[in-house]
C-alpha positions as CSV (number, residue, x, y, z in Angstrom):
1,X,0.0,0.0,0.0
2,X,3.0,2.2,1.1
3,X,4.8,1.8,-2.5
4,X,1.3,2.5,-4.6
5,X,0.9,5.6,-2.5
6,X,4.3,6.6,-3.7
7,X,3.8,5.8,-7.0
8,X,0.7,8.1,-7.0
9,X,2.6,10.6,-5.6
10,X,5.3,10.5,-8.3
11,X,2.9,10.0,-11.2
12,X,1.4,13.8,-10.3
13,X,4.7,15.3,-10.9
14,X,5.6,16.6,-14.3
15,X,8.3,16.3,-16.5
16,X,11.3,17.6,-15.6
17,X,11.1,20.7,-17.7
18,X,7.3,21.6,-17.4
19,X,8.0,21.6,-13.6
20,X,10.7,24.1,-13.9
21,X,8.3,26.4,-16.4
22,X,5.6,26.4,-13.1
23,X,8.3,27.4,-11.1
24,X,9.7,29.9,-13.1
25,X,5.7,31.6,-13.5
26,X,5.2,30.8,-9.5
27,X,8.3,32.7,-8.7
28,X,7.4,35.2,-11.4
29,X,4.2,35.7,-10.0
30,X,5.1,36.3,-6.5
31,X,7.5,38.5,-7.8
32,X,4.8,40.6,-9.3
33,X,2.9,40.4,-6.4
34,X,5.5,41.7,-3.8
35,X,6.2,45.0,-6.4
36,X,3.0,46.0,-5.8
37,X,2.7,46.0,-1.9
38,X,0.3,42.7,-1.7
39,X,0.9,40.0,1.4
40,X,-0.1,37.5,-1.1
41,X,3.5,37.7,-2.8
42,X,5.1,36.2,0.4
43,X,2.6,33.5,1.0
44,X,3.0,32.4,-2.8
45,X,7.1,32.8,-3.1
46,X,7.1,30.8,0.1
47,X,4.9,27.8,-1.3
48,X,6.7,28.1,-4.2
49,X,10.3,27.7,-2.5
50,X,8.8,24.3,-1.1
51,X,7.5,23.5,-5.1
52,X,11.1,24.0,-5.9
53,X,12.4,21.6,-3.2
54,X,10.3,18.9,-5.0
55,X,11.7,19.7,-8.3
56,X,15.3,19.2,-6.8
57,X,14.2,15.9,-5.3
58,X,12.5,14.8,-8.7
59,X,15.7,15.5,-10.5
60,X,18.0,13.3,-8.1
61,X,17.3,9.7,-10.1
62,X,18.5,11.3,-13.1
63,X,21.4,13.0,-11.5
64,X,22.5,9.7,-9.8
65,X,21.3,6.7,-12.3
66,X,21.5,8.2,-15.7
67,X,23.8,10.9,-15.8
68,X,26.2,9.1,-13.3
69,X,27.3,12.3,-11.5
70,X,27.6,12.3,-7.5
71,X,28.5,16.5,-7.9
72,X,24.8,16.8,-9.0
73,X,23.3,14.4,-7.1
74,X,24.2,15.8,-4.0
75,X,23.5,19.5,-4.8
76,X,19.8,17.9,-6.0
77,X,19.9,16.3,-3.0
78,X,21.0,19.3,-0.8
79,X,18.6,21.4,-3.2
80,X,15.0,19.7,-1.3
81,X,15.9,20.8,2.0
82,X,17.6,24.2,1.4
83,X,14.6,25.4,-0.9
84,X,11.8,24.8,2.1
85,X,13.8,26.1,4.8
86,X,14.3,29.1,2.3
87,X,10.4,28.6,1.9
88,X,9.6,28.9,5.8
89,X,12.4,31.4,6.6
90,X,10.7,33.8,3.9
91,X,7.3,33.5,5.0
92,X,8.7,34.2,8.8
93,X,9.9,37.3,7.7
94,X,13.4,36.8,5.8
95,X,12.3,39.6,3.0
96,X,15.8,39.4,1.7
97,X,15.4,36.3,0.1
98,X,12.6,37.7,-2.5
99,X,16.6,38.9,-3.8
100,X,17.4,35.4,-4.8
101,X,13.4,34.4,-5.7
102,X,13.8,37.1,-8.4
103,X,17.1,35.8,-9.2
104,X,15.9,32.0,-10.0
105,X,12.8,33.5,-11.6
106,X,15.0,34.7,-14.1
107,X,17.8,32.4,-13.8
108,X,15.0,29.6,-15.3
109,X,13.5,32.4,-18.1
110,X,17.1,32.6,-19.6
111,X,18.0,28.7,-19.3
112,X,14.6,27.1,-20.1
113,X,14.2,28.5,-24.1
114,X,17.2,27.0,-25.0
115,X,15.9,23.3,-23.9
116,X,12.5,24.0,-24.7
117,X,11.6,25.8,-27.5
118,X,11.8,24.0,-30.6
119,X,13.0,24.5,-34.3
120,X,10.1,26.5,-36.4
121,X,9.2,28.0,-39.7
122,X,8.3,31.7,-40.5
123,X,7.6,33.1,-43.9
124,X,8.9,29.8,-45.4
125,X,12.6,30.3,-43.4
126,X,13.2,27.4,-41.1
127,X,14.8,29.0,-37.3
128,X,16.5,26.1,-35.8
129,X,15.9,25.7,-32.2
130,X,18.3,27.7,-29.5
131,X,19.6,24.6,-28.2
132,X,21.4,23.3,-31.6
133,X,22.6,26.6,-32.1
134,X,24.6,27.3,-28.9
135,X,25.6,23.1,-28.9
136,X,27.3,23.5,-32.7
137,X,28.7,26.9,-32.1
138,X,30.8,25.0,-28.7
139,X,31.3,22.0,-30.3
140,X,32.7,24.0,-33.6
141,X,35.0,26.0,-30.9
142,X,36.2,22.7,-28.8
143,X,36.9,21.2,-32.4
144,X,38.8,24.0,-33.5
145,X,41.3,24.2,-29.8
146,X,41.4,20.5,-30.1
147,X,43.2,20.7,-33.9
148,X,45.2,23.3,-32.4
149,X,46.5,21.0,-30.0
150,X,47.9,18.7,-33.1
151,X,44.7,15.8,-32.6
152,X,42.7,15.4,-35.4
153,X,38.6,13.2,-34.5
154,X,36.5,12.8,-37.2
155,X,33.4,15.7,-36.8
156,X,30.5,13.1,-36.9
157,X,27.0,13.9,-36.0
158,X,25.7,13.8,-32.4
159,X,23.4,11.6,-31.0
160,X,21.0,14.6,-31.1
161,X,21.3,15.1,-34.5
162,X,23.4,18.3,-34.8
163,X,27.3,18.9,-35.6
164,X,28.3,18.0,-32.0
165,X,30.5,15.2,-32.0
166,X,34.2,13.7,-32.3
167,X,34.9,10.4,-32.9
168,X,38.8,9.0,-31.9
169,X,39.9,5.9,-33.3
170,X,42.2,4.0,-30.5
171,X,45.1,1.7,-31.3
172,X,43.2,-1.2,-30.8
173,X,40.5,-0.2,-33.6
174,X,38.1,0.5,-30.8
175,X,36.0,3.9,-32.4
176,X,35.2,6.3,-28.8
177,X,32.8,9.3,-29.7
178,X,32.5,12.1,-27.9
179,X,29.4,14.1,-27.5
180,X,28.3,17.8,-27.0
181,X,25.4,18.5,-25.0
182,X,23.6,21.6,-23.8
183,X,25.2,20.4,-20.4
184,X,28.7,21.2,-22.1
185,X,27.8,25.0,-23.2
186,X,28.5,26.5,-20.1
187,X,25.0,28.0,-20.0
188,X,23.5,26.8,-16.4
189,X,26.2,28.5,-15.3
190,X,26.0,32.0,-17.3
191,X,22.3,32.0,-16.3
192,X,23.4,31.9,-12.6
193,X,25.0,35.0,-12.9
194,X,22.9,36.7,-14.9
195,X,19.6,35.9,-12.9
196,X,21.5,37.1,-9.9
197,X,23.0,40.5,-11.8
198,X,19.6,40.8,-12.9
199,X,17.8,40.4,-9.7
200,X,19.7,42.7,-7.3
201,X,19.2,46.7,-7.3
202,X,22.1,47.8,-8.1
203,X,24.1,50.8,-11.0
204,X,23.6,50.0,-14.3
205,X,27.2,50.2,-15.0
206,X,27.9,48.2,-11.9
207,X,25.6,45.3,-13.7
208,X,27.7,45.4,-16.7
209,X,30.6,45.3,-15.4
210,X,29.8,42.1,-12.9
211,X,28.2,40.7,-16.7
212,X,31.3,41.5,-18.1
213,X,33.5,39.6,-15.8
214,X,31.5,36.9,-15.1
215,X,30.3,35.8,-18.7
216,X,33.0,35.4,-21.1
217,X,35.3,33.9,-18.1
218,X,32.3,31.5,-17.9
219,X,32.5,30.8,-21.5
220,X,36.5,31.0,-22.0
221,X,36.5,28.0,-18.8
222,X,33.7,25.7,-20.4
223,X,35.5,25.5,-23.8
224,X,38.7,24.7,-22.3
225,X,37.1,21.9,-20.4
226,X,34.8,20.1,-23.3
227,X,38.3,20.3,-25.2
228,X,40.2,18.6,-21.9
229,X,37.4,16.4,-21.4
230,X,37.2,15.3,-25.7
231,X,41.1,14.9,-25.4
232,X,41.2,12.9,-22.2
233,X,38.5,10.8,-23.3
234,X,39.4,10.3,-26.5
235,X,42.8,9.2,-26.3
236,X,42.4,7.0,-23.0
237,X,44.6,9.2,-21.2
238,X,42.6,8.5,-17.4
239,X,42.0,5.2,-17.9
240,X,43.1,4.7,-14.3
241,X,41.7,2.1,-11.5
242,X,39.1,0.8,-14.1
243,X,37.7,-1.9,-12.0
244,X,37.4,0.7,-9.3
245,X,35.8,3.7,-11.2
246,X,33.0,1.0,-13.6
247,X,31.7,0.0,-9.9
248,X,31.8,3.9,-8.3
249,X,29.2,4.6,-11.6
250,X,27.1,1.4,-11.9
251,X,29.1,1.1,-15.2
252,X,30.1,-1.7,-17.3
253,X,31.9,0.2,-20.3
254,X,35.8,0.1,-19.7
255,X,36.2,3.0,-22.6
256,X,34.1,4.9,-20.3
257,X,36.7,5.3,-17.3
258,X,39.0,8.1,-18.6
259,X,35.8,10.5,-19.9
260,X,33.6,9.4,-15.8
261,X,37.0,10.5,-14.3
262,X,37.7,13.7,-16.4
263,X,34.5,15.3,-16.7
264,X,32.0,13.2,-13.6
265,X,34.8,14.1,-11.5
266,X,38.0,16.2,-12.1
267,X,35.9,18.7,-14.6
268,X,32.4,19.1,-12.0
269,X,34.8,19.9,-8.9
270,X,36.8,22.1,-10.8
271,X,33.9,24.0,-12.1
272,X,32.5,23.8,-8.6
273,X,35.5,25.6,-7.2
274,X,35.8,27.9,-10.7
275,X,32.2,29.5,-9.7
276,X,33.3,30.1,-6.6
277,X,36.3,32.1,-7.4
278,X,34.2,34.1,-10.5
279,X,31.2,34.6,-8.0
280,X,33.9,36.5,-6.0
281,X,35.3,38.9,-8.7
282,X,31.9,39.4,-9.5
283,X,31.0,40.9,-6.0
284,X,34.2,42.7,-6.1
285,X,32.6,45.0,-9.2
286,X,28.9,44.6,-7.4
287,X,29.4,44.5,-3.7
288,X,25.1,44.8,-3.6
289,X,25.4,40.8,-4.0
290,X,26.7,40.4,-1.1
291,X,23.1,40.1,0.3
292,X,22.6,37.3,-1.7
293,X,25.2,34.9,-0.7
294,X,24.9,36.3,2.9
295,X,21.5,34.8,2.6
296,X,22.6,31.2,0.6
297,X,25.1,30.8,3.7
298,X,22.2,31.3,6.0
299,X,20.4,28.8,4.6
300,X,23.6,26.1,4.6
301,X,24.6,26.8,7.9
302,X,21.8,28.4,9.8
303,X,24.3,31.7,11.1
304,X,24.7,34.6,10.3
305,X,27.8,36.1,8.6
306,X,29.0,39.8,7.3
307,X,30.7,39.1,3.9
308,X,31.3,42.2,3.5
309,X,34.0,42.5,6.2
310,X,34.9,39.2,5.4
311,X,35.6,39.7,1.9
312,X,37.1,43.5,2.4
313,X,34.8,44.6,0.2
314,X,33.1,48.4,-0.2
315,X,30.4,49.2,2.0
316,X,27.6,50.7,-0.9
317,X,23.7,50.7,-0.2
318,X,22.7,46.7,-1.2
319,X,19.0,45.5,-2.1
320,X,18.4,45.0,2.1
């Protein structure tokens, strides 16, 4: 009886991207609401947080069986209980985090087009959807660093369909291809920043400049890594502790073990780590999201802290 009721549970929740479109309009919504003086704002941002707990927690099978990646998993896994606390904490009175409601609200309205909207027609000319033209403009960009570096894969076409792929011939005849996904554009990340840059009151020039800084970094870092990951994988060049790595990943492909190593592991930390240190030039040129992370930190460790004095940085009017 137990397992039917979860299964009825589970069968109510959407696809993974329709969910994130209701969250994206719910957080919108309050958004709205809040401009305008109305109580109602809180009550709905606050249900809403707890909407985008479940999300988090619907997204961990994929994370963990599918896409093989503990990084994700845990943050999915970290994400359920952090977005109702953030929920209850709001609704208590915590009007600073309406900062970082905006900031997802708009976060999801930049990344959600380019894995939604589809290829369509007008006036007899056919506009491809966003998603294949950010994935071939990357994978044309790795392709080109990766001849640069003297290794020449055969472009083949992705499993997708696009211009997205390498294929490396090893000694052994054994053919490894190598795709690029929307996952490899670097876009989650750039819609992170901007959400946030977007979301806090702050100078217009102070915006672009946090934009500049943070963006093309974001873009420079992702192409070197598809290109580490393509080479690494490629060539073999990781292919250490196989027996040890198939069983950490539920995997059973021993060509697998160099690109689970490079990008599940080396390439997810590092990122982790790289979004640290661009998230803090970034409030170096925009010290008003300091409230922000003041208020993620909250939510991790349940104290307050003054990043501001921490980090040096100028004291200018923020979004409080």
């Amino acid at each position: 009886m137990f397992g039917s009721g979860v299964s009825a549970i589970l069968s109510l929740i959407p696809d993974t991207f329709t969910f994130a479109w209701i969250v994206a309009v719910l957080f919108a919504t309050a958004w709205l609401l809040d401009s305008r003086g109305l109580a109602a704002g809180r009550a709905l941002a606050a249900g809403t947080w707890a909407v985008f707990g479940l999300f988090w927690l619907s997204t961990v099978p994929y994370f963990a069986f599918e896409h093989q990646s503990y990084v994700e998993s845990i943050l999915a896994l970290v994400g359920f209980p952090a977005s109702v606390y953030a929920g209850y904490l709001l609704y208590s009175g915590r009007a600073s985090l309406f900062t970082l409601t905006r900031a997802i609200a708009i976060m999801l309205f930049i990344y959600l087009p380019f894995e939604t909207i589809p290829a369509f027609t007008v006036a007899g000319v056919t506009v491809p959807e966003p998603r294949r033209v950010l994935i071939e403009i990357v994978a044309s960009q790795t392709g080109a660093l990766i001849d640069l570096l003297g290794y020449a894969p055969e472009a083949v076409t992705s499993s997708e369909g696009y211009d997205a792929a390498y294929s490396w011939t090893l000694e052994d005849g054994h053919t490894v291809v190598i795709h690029i996904v929307l996952a490899c554009t670097g876009l989650g990340s750039m819609a992170i920043f901007g959400g946030l840059v977007a979301a806090v009151q702050a100078p217009l020039s102070r915006k672009l400049r946090a934009l500049a800084v943070s963006l093309p970094l974001i873009y420079v870092l992702n192409i070197l890594r598809t290109t580490f990951i393509s080479v690494v994988a490629g060539n073999q060049y990781m292919h250490w502790y196989p027996d040890l790595v198939l069983t950490m990943f539920g995997a059973t492909d021993p060509y697998r073990v160099s690109f689970l190593i490079s990008d599940r592991i080396m390439s997810q930390l590092l990122a982790v780590v790289a979004l640290v240190g661009i998230t803090f030039l970034v409030v170096r040129q925009m010290p008003e999201l300091v409230v922000v992370l003041e208020d993620v930190l909250y939510l991790l460790t349940g104290e307050e802290h003054d990043l501001t004095e921490s980090l040096d940085l100028p004291r200018e009017p923020t979004n409080r």
